[in-house]
PDB file with SEQRES, HELIX, SHEET and CRYST1 records, atoms N, CA, C and O in Angstrom:
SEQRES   1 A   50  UNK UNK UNK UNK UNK UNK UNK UNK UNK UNK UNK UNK UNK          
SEQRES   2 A   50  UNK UNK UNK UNK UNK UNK UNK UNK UNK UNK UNK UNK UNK          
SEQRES   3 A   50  UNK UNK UNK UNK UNK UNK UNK UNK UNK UNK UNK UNK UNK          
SEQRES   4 A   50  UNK UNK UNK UNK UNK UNK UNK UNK UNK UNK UNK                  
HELIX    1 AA1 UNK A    6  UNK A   49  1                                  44    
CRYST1    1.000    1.000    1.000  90.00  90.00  90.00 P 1           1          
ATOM      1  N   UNK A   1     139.996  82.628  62.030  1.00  0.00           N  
ATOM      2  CA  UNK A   1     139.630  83.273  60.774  1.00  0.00           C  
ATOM      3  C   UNK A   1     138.615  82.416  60.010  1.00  0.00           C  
ATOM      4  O   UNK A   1     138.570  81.188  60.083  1.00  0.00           O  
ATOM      5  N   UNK A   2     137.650  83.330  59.129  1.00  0.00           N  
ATOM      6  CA  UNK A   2     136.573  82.387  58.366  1.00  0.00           C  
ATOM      7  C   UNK A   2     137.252  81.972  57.157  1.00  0.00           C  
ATOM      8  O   UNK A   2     137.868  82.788  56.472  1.00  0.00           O  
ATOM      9  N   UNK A   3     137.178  80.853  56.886  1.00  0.00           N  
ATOM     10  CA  UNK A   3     137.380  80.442  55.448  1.00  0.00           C  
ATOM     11  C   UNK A   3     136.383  81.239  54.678  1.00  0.00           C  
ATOM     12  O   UNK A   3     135.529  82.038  55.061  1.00  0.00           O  
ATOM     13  N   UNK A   4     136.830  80.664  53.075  1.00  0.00           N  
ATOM     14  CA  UNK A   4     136.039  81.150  51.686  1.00  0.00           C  
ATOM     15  C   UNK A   4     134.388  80.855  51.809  1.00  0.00           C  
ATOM     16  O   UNK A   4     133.561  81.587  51.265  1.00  0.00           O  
ATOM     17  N   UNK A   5     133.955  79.401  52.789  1.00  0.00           N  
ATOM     18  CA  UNK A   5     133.047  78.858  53.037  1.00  0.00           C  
ATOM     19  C   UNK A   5     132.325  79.547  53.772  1.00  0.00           C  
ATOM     20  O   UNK A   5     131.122  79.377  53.574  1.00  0.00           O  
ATOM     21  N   UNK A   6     132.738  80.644  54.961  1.00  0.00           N  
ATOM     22  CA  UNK A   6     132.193  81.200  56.440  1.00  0.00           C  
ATOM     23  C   UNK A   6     131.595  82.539  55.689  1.00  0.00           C  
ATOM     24  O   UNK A   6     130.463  82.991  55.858  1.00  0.00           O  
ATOM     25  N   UNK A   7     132.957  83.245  54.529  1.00  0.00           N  
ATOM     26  CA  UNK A   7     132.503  84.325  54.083  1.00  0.00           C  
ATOM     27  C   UNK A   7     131.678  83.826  53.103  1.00  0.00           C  
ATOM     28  O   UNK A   7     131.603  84.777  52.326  1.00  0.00           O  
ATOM     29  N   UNK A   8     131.028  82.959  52.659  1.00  0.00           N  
ATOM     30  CA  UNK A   8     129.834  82.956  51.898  1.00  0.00           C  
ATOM     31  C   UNK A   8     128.782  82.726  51.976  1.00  0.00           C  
ATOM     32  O   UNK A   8     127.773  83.071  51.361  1.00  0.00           O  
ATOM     33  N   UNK A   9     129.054  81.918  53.013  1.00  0.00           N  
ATOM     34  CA  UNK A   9     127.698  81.554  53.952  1.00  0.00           C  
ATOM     35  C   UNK A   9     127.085  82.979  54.529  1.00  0.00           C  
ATOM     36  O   UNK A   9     125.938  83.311  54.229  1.00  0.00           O  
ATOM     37  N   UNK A  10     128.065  83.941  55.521  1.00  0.00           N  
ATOM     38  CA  UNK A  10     127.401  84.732  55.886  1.00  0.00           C  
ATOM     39  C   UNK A  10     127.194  85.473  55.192  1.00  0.00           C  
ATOM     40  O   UNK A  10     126.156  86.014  55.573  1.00  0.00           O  
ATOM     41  N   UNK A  11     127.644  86.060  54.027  1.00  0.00           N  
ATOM     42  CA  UNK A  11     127.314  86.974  52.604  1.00  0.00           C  
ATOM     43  C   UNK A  11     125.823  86.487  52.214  1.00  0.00           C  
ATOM     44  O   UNK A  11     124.882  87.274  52.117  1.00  0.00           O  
ATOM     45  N   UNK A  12     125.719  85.066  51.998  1.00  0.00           N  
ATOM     46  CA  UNK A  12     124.034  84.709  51.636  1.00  0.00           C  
ATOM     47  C   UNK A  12     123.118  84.815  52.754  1.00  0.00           C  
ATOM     48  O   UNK A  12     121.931  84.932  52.450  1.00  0.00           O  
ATOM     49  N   UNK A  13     123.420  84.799  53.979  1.00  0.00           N  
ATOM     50  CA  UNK A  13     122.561  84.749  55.453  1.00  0.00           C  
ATOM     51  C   UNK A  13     122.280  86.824  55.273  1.00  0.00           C  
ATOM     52  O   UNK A  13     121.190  87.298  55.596  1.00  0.00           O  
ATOM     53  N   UNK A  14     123.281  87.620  54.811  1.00  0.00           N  
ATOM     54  CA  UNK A  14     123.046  88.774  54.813  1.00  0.00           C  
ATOM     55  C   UNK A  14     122.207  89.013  53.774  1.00  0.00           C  
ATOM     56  O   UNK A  14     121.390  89.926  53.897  1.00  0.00           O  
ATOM     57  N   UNK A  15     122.250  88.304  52.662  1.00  0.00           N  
ATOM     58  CA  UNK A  15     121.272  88.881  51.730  1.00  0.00           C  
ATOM     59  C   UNK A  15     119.924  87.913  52.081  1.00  0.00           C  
ATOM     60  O   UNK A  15     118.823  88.206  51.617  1.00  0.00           O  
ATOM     61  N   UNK A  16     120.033  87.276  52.548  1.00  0.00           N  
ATOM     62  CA  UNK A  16     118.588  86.552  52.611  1.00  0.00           C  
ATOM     63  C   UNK A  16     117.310  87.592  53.869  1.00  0.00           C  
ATOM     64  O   UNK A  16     116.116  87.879  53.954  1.00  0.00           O  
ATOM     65  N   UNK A  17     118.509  87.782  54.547  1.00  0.00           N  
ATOM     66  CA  UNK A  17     118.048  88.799  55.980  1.00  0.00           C  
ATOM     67  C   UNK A  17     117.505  89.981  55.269  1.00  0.00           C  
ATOM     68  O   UNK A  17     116.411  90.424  55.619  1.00  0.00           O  
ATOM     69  N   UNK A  18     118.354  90.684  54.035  1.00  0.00           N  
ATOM     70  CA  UNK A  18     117.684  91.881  53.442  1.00  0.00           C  
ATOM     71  C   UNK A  18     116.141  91.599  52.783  1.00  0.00           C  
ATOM     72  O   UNK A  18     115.087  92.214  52.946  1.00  0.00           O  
ATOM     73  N   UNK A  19     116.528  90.197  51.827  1.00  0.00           N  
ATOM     74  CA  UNK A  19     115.252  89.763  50.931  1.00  0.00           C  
ATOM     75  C   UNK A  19     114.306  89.798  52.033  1.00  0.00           C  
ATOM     76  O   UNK A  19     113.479  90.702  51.919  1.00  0.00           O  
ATOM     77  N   UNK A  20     114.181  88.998  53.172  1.00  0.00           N  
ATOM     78  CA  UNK A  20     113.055  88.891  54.025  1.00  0.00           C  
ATOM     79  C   UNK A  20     112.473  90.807  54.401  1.00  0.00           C  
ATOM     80  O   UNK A  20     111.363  91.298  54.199  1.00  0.00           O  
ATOM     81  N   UNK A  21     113.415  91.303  54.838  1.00  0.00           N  
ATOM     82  CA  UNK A  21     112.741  92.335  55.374  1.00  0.00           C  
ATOM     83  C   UNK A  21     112.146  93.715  54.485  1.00  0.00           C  
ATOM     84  O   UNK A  21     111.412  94.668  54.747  1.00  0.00           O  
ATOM     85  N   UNK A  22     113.031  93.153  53.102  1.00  0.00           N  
ATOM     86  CA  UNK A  22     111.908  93.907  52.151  1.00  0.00           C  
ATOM     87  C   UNK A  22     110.581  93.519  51.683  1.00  0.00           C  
ATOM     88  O   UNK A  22     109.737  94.376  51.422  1.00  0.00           O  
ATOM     89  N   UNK A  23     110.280  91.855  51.527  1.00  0.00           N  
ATOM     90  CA  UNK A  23     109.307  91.335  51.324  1.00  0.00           C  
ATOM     91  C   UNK A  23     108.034  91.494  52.577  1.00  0.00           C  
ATOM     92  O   UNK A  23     106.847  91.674  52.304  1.00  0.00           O  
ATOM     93  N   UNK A  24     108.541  91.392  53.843  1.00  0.00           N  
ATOM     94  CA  UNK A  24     107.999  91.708  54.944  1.00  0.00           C  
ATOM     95  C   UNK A  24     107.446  93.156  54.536  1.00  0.00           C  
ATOM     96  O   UNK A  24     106.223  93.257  54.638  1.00  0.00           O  
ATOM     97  N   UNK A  25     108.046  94.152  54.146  1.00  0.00           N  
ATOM     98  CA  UNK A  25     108.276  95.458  53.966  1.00  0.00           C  
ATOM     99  C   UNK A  25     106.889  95.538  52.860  1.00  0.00           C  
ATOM    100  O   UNK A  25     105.715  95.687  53.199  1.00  0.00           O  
ATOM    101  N   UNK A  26     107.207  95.452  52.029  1.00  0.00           N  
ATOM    102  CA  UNK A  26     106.249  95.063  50.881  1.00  0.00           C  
ATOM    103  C   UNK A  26     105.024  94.489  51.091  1.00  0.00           C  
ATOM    104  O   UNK A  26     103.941  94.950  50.729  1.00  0.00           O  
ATOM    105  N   UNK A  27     105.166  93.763  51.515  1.00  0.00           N  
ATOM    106  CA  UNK A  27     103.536  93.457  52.757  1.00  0.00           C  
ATOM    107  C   UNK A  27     102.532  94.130  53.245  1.00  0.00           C  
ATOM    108  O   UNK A  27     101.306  94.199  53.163  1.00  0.00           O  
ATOM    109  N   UNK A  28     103.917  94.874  54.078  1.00  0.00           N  
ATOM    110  CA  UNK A  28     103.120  95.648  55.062  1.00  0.00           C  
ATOM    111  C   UNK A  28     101.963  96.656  54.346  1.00  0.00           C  
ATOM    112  O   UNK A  28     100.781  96.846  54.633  1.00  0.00           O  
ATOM    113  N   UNK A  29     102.833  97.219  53.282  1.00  0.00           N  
ATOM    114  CA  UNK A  29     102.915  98.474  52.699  1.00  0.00           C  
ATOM    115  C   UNK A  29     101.665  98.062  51.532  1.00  0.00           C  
ATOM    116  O   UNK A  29     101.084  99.095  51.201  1.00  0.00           O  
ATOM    117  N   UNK A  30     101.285  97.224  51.054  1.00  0.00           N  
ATOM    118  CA  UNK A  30      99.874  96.364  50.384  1.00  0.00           C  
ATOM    119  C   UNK A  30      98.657  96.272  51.127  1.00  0.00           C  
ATOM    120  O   UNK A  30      97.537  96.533  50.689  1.00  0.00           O  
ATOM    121  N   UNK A  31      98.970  95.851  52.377  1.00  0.00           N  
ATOM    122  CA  UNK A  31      98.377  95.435  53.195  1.00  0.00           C  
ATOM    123  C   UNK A  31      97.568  97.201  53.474  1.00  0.00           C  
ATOM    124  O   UNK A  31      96.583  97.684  52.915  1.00  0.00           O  
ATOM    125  N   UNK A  32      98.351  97.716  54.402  1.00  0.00           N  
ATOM    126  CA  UNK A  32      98.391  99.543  54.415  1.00  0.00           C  
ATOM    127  C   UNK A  32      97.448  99.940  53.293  1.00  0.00           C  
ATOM    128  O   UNK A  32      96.349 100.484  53.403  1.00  0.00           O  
ATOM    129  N   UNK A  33      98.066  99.574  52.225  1.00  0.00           N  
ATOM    130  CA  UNK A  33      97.222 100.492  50.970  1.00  0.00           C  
ATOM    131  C   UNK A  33      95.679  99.922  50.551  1.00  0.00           C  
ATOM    132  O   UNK A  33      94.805 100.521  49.923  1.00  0.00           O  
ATOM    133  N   UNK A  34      95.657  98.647  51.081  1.00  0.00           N  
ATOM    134  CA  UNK A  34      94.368  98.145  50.716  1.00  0.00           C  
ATOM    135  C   UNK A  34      93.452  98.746  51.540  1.00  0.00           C  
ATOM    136  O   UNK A  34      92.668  99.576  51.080  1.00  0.00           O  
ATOM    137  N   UNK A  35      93.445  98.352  53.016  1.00  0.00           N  
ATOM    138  CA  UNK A  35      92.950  98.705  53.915  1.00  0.00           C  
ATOM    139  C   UNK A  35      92.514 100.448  53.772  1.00  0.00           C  
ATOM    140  O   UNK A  35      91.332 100.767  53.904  1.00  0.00           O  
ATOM    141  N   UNK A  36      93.438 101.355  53.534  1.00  0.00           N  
ATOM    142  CA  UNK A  36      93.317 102.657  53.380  1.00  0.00           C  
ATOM    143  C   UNK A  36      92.495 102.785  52.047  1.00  0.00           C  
ATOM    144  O   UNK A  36      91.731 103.728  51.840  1.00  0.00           O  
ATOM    145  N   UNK A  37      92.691 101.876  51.260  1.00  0.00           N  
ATOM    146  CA  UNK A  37      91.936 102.219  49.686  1.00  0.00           C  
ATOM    147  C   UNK A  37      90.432 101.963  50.279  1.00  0.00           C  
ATOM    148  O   UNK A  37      89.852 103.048  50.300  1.00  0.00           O  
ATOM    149  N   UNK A  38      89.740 101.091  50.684  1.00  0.00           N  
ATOM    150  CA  UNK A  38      88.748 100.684  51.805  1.00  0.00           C  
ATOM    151  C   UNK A  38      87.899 101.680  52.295  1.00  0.00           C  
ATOM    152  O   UNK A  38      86.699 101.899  52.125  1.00  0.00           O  
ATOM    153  N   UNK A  39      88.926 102.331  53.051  1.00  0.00           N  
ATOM    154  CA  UNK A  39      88.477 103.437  54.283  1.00  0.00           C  
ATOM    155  C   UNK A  39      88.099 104.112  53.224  1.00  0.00           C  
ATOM    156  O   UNK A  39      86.909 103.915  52.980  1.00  0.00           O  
ATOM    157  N   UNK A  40      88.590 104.786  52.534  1.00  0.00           N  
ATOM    158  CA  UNK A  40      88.755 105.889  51.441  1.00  0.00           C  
ATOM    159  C   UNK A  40      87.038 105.602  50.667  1.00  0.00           C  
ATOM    160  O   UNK A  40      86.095 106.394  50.681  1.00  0.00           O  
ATOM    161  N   UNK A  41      87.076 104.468  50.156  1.00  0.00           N  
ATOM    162  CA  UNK A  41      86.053 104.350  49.491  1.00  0.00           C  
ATOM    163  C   UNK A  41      84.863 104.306  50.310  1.00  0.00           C  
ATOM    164  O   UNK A  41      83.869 104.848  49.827  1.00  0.00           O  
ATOM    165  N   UNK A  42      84.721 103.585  51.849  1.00  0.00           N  
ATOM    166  CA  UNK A  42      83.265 103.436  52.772  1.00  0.00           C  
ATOM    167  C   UNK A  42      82.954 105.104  52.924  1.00  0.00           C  
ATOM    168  O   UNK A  42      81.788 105.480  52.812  1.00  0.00           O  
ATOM    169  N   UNK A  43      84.175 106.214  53.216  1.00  0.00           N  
ATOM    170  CA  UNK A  43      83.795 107.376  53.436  1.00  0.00           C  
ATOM    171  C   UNK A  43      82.722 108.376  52.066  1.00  0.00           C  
ATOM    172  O   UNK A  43      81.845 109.228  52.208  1.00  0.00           O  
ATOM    173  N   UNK A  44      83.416 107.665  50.666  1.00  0.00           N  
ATOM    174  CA  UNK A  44      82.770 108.122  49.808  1.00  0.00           C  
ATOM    175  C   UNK A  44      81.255 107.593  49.947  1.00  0.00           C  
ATOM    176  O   UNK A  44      80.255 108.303  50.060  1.00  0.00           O  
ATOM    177  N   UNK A  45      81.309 106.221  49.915  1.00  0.00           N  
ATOM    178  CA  UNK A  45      80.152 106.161  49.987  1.00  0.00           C  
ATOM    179  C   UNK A  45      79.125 106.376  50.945  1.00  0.00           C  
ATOM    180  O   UNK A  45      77.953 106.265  50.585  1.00  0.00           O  
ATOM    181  N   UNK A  46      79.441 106.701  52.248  1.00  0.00           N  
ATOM    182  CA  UNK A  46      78.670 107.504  53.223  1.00  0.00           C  
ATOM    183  C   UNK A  46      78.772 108.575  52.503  1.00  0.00           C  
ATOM    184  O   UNK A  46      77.613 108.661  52.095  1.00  0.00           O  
ATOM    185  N   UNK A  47      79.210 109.269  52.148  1.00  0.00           N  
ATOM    186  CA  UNK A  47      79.177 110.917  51.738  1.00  0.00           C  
ATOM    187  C   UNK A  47      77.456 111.026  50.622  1.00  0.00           C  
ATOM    188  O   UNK A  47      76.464 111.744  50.746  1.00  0.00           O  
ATOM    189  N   UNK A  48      77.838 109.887  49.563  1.00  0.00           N  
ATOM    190  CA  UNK A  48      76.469 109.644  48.279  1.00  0.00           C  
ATOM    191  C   UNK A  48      75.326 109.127  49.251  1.00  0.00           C  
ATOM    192  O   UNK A  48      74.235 109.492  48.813  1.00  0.00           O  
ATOM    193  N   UNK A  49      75.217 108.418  50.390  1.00  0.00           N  
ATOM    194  CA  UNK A  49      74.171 108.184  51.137  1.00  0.00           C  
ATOM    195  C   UNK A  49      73.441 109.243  51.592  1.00  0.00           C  
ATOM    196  O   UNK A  49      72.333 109.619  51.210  1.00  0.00           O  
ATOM    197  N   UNK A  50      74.268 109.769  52.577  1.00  0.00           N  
ATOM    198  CA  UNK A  50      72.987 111.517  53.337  1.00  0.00           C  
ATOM    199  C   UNK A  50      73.024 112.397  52.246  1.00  0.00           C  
ATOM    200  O   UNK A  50      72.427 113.472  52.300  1.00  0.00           O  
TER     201      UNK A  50                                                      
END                                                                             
């Protein structure tokens, strides 16, 4: 059986595992929107060129 110590340790290893994969998450999803904000804008401005 885990002691008070095992269940807290892995209680913080579980939330640290969540923090990472939302921050990862959050990343991605910046990263995504920049890049697409980008695209979005080179197409406008080909469009004002011809």
């Amino acid at each position: 059986m885990l002691g008070a110590n095992g269940v807290l340790l892995l209680t913080l290893l579980l939330y640290a595992g969540i923090i990472y994969g939302v921050v990862r998450l959050i990343k991605y999803l910046i990263r995504y929107g920049i890049d697409s904000y980008f695209q979005k804008l080179d197409a406008q401005q080909t469009e004002h060129k011809e």
